[in-house]
MARMI-885687 format. One record per residue (C-alpha): y, x, z; residue in three letters; residue number from 1. Coordinates in nm, 4 decimals, decimal comma. Example, Ala and Ser with C-alpha at 12.3 -4.5 7.8 and 13.67 -1.06 7.14 Angstrom:
<sites>
> -0,4500;1,2300;0,7800;ALA;1 .
> -0,1060;1,3670;0,7140;SER;2 .
</sites>
This chain:
<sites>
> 7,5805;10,4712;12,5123;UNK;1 .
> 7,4963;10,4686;12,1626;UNK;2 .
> 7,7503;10,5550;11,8929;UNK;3 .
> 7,8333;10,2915;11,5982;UNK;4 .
> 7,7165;10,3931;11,3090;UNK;5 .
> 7,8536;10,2650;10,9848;UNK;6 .
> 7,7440;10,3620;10,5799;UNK;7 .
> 7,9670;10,4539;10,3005;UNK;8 .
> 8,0423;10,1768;10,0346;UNK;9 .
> 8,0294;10,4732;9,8066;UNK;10 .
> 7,8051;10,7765;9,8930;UNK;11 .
> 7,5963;10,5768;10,0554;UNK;12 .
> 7,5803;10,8042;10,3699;UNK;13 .
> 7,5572;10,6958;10,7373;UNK;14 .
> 7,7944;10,8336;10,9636;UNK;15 .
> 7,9634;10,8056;11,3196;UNK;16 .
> 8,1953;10,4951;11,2469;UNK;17 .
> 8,4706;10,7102;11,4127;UNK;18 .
> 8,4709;10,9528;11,1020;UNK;19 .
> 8,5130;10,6868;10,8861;UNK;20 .
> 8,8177;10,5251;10,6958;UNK;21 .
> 8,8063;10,1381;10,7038;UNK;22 .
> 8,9688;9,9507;10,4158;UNK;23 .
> 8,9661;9,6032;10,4993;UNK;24 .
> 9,0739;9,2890;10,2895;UNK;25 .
> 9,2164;8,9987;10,4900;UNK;26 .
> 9,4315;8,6906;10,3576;UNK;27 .
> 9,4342;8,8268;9,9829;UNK;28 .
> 9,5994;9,1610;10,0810;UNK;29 .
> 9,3856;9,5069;10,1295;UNK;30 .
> 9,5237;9,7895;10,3132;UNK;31 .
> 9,3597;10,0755;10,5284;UNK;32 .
> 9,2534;10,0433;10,8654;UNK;33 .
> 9,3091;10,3181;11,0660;UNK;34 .
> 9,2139;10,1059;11,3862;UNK;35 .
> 8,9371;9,9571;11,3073;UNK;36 .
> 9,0799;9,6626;11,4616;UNK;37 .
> 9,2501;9,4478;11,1914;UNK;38 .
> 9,0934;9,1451;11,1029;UNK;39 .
> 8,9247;9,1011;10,7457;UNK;40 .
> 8,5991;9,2291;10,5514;UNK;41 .
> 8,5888;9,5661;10,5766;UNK;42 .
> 8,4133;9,8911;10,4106;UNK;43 .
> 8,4027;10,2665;10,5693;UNK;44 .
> 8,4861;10,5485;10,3241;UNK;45 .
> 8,3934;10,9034;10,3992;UNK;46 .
> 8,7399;11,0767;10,4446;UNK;47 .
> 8,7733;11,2177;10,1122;UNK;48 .
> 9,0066;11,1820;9,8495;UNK;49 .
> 8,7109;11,2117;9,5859;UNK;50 .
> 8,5318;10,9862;9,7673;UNK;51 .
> 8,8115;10,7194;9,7488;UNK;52 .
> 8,8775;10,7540;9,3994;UNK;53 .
> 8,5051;10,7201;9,2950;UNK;54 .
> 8,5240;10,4084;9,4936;UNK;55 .
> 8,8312;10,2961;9,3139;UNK;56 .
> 8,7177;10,3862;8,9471;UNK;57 .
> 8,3366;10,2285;9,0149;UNK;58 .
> 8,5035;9,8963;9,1494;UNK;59 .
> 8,2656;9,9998;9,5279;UNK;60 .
> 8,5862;9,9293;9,7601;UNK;61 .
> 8,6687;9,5749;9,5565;UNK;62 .
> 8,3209;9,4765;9,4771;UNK;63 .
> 8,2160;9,5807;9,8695;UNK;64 .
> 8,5476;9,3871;10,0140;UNK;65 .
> 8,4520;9,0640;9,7675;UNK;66 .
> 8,7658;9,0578;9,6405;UNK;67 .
> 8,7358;8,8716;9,3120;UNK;68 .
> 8,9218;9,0938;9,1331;UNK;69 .
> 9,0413;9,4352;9,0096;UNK;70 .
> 9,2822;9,6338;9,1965;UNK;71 .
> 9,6020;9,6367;9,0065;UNK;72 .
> 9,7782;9,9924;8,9907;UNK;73 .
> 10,0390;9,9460;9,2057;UNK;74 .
> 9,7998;9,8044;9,4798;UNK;75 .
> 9,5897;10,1070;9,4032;UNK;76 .
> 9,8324;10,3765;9,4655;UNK;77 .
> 9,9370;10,2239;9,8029;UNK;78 .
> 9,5850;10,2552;9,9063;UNK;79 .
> 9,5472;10,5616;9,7771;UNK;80 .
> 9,8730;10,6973;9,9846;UNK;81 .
> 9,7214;10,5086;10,3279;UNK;82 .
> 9,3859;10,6558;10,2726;UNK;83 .
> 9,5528;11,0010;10,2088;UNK;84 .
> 9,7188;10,9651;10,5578;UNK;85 .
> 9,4100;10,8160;10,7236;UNK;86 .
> 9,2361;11,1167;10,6549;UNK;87 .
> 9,4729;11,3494;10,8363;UNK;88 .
> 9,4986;11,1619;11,0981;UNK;89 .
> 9,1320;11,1847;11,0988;UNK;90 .
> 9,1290;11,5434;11,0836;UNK;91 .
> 9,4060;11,5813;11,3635;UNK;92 .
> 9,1840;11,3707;11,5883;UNK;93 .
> 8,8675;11,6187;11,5070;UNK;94 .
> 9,1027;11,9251;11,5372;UNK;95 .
> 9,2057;11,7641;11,9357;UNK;96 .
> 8,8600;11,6809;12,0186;UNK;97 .
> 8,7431;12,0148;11,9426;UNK;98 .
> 9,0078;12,1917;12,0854;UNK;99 .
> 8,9087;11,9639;12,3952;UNK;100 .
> 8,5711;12,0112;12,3277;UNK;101 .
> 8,6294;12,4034;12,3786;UNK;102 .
> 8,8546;12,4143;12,6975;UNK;103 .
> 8,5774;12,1810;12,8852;UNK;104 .
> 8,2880;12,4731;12,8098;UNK;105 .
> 8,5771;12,7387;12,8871;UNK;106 .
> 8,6246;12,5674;13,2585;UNK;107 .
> 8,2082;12,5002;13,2930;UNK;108 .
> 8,1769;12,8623;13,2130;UNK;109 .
> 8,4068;12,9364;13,4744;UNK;110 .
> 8,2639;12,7367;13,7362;UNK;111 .
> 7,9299;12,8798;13,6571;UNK;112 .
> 8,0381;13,1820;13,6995;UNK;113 .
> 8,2542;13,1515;13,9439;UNK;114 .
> 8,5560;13,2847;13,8075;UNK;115 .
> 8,7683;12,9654;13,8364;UNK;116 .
> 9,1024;13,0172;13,9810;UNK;117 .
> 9,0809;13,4128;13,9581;UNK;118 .
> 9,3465;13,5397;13,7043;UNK;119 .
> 9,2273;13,7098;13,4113;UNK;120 .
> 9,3072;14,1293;13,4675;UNK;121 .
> 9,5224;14,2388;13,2181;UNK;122 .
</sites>
């Protein structure tokens, strides 16, 4: 099974869409999608703060999500503040998965060897 790829609307740079941060822009509103489920246009982000604010000061995210128009500074600080808290929960779910990541070749180790179920001497 292939994994879905998806491009920056900033950087430019192709990455695994699960590392992303989706903005989308649906019924004249834009928020982040954390999801990736909402409906709408939508453009991925590298998780980066940088990132999001070169997008925001280059007009990438509203020119990418056809808005029509500039973002006005309210709207721009509420994006800011989802984004900011898409990208921890971004970096929780990495932090899991390779915590996960490390118990599964901790327990193929120990089959290999054949040290599964044998408590560790102390």
């Amino acid at each position: 099974m292939s994994v879905p790829v998806r491009t920056c609307i900033v950087t430019r740079q192709r990455h695994n869409k699960m590392d992303m941060v989706r903005v989308v822009y649906f019924n004249n509103y834009v928020e982040v999608d954390p999801t990736f489920k909402k409906s709408g246009r939508g453009v991925y982000l590298i998780p980066d703060l940088k990132i999001f604010d070169e997008g925001i000061l280059k007009h990438r995210i509203e020119n990418g999500l056809k808005v029509g128009r500039n973002f006005d500074k309210v709207e721009v600080l509420r994006l800011r503040q989802e984004f900011e808290q898409a990208v921890i929960l971004r970096e929780k779910e990495a932090q899991e998965e390779h915590a996960q990541k490390l118990e599964e070749e901790k327990e193929d180790a120990a089959l290999q060897t054949g040290t599964i179920g044998v408590p560790e001497a102390q």
